[in-house]
VODOLO-306118 format. One line per 5 residues: for each residue x, y, z of N, C-alpha, C. Coordinates in steps of 0.001 Angstrom, whole numbers. Layout:
<nodes>
X,Y,Z,X,Y,Z,X,Y,Z | ...
</nodes>
This chain:
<nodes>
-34951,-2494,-8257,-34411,-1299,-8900,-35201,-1000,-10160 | -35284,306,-10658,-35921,485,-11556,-35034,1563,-12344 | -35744,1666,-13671,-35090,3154,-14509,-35863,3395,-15640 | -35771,4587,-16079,-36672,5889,-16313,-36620,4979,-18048 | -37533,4655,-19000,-37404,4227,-20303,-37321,5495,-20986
-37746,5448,-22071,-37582,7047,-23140,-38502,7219,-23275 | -39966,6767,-22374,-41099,7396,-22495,-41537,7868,-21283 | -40502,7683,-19912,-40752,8353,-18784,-41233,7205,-18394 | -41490,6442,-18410,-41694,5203,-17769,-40903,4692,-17223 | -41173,4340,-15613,-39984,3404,-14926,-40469,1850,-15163
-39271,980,-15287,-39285,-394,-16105,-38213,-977,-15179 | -38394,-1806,-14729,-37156,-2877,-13933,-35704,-2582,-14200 | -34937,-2550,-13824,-33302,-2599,-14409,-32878,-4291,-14418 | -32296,-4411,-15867,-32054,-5582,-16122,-31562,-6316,-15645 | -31058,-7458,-15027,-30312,-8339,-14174,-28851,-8303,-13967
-28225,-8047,-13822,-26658,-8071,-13995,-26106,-9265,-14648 | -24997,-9006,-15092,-24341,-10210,-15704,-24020,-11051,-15079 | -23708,-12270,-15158,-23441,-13285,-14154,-22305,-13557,-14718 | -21521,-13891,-13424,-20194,-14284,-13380,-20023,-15099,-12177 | -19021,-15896,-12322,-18778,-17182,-11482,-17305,-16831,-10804
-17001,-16197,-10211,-15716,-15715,-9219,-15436,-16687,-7838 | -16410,-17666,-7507,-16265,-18301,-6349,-14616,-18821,-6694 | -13642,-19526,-6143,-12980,-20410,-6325,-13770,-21515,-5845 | -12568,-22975,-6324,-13292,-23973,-5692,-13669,-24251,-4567 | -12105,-23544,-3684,-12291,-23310,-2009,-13407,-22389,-1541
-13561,-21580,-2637,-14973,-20833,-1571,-15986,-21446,-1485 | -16303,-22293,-2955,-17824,-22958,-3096,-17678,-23790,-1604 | -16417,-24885,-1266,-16228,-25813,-177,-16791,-24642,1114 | -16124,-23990,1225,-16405,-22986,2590,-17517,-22386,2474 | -18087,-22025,1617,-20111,-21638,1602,-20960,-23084,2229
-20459,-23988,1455,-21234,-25242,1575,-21299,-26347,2790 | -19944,-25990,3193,-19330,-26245,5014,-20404,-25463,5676 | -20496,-23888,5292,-21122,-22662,6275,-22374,-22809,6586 | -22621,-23035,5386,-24348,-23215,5314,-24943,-24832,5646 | -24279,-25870,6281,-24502,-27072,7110,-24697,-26539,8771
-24357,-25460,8712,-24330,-25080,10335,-25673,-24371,10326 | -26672,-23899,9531,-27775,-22899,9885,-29127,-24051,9312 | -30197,-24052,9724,-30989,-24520,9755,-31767,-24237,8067 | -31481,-22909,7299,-31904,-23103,6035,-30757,-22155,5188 | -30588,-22649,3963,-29395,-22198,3294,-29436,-20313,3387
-30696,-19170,3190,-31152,-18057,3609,-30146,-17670,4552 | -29976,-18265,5577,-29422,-18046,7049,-27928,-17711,6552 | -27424,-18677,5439,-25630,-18456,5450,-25227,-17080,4719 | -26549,-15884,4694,-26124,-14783,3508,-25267,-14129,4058 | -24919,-13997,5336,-23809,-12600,5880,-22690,-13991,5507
-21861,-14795,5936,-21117,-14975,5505,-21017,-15161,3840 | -21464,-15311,3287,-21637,-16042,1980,-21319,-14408,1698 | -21633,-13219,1871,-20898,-11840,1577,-20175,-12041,1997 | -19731,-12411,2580,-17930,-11934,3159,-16851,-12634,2218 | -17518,-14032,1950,-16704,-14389,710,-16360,-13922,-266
-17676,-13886,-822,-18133,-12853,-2110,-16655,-11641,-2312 | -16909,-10578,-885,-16085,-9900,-776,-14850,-10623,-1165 | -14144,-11077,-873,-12677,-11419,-794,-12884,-11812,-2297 | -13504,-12661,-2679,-13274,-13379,-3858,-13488,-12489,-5611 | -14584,-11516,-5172,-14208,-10196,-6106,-13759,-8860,-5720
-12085,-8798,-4511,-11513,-8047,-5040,-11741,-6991,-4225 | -12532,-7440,-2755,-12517,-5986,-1597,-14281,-5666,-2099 | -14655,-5780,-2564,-16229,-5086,-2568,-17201,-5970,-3484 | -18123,-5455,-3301,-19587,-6187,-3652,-19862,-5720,-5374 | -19781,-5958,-5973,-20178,-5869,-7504,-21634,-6620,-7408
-22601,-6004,-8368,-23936,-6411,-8764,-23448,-8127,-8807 | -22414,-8270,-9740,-22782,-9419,-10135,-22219,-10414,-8633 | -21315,-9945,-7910,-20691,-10615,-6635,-22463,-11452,-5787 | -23439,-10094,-6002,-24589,-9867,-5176,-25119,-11462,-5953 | -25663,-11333,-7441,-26272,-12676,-8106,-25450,-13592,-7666
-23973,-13646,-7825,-23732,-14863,-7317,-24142,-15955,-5761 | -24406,-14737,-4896,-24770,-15123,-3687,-25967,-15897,-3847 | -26639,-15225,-4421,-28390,-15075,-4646,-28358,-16328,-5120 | -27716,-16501,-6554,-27796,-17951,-6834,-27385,-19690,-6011 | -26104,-19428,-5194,-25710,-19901,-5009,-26440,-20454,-3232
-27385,-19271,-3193,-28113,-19620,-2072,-29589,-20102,-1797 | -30257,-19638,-3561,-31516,-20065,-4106,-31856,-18923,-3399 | -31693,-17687,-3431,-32390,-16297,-3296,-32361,-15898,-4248 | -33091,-14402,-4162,-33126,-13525,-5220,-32567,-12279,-5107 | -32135,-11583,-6453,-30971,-10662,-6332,-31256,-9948,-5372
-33084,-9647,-5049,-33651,-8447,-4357,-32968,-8639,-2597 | -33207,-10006,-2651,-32892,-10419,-918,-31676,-9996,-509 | -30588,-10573,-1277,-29234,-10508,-916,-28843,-8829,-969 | -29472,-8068,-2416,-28795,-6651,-2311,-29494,-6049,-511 | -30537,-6658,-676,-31155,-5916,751,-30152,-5710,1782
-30008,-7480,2018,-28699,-7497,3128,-27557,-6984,2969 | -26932,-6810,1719,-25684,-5879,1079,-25650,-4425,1816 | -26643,-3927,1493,-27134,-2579,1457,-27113,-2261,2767 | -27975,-3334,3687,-28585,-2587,4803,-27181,-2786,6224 | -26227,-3672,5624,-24698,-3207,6653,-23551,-2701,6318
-23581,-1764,6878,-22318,-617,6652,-20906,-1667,6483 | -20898,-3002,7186,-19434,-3532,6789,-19363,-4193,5625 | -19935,-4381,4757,-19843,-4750,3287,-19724,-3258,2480 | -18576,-3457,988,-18314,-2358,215,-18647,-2729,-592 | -19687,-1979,-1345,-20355,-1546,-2355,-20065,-849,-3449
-18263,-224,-3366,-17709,-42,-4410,-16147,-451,-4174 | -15728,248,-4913,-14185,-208,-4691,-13663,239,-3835 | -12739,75,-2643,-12086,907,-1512,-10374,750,-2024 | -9893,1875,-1208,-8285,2013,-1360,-7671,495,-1174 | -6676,293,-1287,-5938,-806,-812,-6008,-1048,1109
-5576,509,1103,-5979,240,2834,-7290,1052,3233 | -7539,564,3950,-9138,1089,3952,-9121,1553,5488 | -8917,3162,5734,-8904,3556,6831,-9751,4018,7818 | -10116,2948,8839,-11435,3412,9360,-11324,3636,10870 | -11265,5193,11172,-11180,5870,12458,-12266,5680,13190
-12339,5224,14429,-13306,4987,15578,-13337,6530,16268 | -14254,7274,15594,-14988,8426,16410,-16166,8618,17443 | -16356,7282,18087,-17249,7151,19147,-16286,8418,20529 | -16920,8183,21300,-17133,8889,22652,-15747,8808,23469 | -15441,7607,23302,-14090,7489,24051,-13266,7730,22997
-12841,7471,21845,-11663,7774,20989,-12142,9598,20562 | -13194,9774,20601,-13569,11548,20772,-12627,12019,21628 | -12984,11468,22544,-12301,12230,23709,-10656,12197,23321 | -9856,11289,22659,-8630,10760,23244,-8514,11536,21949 | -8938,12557,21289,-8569,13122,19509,-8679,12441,18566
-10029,11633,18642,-10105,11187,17478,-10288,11970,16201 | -10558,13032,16035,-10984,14119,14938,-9778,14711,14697 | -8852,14456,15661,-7649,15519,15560,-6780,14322,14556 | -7094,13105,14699,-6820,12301,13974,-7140,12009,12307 | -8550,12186,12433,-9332,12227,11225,-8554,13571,10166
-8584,15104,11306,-8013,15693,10079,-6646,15949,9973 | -6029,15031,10415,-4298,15106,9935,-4722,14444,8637 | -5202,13215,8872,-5619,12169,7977,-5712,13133,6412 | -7130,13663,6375,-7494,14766,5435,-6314,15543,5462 | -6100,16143,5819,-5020,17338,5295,-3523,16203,4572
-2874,15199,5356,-2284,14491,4429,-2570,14107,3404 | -3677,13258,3433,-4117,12397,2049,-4532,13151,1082 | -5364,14816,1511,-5853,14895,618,-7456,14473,159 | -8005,13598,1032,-9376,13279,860,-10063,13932,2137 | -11178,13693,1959,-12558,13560,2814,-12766,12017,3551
-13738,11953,4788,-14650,10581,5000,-14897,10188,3236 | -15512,8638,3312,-16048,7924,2331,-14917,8488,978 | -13891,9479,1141,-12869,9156,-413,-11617,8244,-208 | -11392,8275,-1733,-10024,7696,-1664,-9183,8274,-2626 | -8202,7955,-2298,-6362,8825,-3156,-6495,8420,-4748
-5949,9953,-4795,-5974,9248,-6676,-5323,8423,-6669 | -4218,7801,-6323,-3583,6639,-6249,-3757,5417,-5903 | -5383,5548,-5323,-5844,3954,-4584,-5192,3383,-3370 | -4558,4047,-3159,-3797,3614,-1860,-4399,3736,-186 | -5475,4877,-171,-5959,4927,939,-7709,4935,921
-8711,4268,1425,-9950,5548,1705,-10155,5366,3177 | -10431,6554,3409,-10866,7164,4512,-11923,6871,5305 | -12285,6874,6189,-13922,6362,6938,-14019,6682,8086 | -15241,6916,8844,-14778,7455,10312,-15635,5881,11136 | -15612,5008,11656,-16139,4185,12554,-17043,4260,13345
-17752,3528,13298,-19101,2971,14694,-17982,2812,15825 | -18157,2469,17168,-17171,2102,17640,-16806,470,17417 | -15108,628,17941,-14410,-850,17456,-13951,-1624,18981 | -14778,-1076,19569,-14819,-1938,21230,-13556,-2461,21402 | -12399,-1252,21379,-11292,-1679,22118,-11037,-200,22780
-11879,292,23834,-11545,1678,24043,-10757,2047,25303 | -9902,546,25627,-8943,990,26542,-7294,1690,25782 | -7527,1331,24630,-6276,1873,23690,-7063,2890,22336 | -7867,3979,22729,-8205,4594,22121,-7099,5810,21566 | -6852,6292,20550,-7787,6208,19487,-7664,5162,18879
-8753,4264,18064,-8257,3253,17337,-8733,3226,16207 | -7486,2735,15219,-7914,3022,13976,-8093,1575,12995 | -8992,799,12197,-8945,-349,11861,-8125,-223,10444 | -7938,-1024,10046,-6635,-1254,8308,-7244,-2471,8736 | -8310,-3214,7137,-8509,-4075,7075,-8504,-5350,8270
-7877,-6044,8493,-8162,-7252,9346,-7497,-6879,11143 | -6681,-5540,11233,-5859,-5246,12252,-6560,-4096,12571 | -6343,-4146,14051,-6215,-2794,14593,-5253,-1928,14936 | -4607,-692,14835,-3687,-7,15264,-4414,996,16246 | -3791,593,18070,-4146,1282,18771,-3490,2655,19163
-4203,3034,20234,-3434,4386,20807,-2518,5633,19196 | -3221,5810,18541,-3207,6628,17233,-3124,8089,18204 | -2757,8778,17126,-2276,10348,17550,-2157,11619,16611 | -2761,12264,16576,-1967,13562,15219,-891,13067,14919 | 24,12875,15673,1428,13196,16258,2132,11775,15539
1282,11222,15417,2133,9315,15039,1509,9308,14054 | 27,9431,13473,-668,8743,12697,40,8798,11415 | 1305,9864,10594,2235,10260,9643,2603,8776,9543 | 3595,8278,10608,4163,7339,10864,3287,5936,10485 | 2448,5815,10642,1194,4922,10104,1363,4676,8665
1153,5914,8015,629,5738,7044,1933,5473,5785 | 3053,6146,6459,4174,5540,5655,4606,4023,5517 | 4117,3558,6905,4171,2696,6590,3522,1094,6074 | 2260,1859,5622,974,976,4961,1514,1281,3889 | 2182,2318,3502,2338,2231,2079,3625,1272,1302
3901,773,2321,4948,121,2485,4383,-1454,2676 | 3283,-1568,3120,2785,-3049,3478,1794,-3622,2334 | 2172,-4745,1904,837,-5273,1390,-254,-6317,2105 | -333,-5682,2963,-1236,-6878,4574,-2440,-5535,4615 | -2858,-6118,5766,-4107,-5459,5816,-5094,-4500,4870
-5258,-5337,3755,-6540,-5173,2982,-7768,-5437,3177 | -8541,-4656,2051,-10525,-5257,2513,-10226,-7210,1542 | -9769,-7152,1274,-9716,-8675,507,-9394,-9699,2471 | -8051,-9344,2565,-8097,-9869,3807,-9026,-10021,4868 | -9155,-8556,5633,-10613,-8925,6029,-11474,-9261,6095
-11544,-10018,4984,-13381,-10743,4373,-12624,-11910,4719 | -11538,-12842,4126,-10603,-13861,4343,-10543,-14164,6096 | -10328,-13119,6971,-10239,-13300,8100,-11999,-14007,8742 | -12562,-12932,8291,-13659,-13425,8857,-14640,-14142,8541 | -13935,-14851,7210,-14655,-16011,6494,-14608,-17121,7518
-12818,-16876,7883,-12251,-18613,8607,-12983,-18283,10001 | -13486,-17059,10334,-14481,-16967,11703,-15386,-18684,11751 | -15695,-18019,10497,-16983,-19168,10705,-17001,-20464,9894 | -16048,-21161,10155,-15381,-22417,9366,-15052,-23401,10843 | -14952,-24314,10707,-14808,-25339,11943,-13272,-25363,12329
-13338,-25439,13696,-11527,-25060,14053,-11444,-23658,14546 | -12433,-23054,14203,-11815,-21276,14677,-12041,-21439,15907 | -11217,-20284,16716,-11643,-19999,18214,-12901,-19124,18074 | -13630,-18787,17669,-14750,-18334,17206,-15511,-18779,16336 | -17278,-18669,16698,-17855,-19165,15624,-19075,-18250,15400
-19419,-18275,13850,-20841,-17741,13296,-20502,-16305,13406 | -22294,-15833,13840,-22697,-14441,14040,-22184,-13038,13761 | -21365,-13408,12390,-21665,-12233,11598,-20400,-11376,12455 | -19404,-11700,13230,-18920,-10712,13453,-17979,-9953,12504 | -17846,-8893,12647,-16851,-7837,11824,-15715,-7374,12724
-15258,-7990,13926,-14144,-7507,14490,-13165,-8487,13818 | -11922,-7854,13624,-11172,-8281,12819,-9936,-9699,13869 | -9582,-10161,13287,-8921,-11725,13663,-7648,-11349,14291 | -7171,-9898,13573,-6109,-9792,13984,-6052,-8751,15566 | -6195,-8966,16788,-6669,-7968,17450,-5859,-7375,18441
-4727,-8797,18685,-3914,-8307,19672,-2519,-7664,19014 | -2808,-6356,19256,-1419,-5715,18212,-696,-4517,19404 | 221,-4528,19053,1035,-3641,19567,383,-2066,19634 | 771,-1049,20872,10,126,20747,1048,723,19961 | 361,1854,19329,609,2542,18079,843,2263,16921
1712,2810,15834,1471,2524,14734,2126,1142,14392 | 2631,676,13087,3623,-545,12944,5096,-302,13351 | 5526,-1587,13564,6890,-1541,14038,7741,-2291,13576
</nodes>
């Protein structure tokens, strides 16, 4: 990164502050993670996902150094990998973080008809969130469950078979839940890759929680 000095000169941007947010349990679960890959480099997608949970739903500069350090990289490496996947947040997201699957099959089943109830309730756009912090918005890659399309992800769960018609019903009652956050989700798919899971490694981003009831909560 760079920035403009007062003589028009671009000059490095200074390092971020460092801060130490791991808990003790995360340092244990980085250091577990990274025994499974052949060089410590290899453990950076999980070692974000921690990160995530541990400052708070998103990636802060300094979340990024901590990785970097804690992996013997450099800030440049880790922001790379930050940057270059859409499932890491890079700023702060709502409490629930609403992300509509507008691929081909939830197209078809109204996914847009979904998206703009969404907007016209909340009040936002894609990529915003409520003055209140309570929601942001997002539209999805697909979430490869497209026999219960439309589907909509909330942090670590999926809520299938969504509707104009229900999605109201949804959202009253997230506001009502304190579960499915981006903190959780990083939490879920930390224990992905920890010994004991029915799953292991490779970075997945499908969420832990998968087998859920169709439609909204109940």
């Amino acid at each position: 990164m760079t920035a403009l000095d007062p003589k028009g000169l671009r000059e490095p941007l200074p390092p971020p502050a460092k801060e130490r947010r791991f808990s003790e349990e995360a340092v244990m679960e980085l250091e577990e993670i990274a025994t499974h890959y052949p060089e410590r480099k290899a453990a950076c997608l999980p070692a974000l996902w921690i990160a995530q949970r541990e400052y708070g739903g998103y990636l802060t500069p300094a979340a990024i150094q901590e990785v970097a350090d804690r992996l013997g990289l450099s800030f440049a490496e880790v922001e790379g990998v930050a940057t270059f996947y859409t499932m890491y947040n890079l700023r702060p997201r709502g409490r629930h973080h609403l992300e509509v699957c507008t691929c081909l099959t939830c197209a078809v089943m109204g996914a847009y008809d979904v998206m703009h109830k969404l907007e016209h309730d909340l009040g936002i756009g894609p990529g915003q969130t409520t003055t209140d912090g309570e929601f942001t918005l997002s539209e999805a890659e697909c979430l490869d469950f497209c026999g219960a399309a439309t589907v909509v992800q909330v942090g670590d769960r999926y809520f299938t078979n969504i509707t104009a018609a229900n999605v109201s019903g949804l959202i009253d009652d997230l506001r009502k839940s304190p579960d499915y956050t981006p903190t959780k989700l990083a939490d879920a798919i930390v224990k992905i890759h920890l010994p004991g899971s029915s799953e292991t490694g490779g970075g997945s981003s499908r969420p832990a929680d998968l087998a859920v009831p169709p439609g909204p909560m109940r």
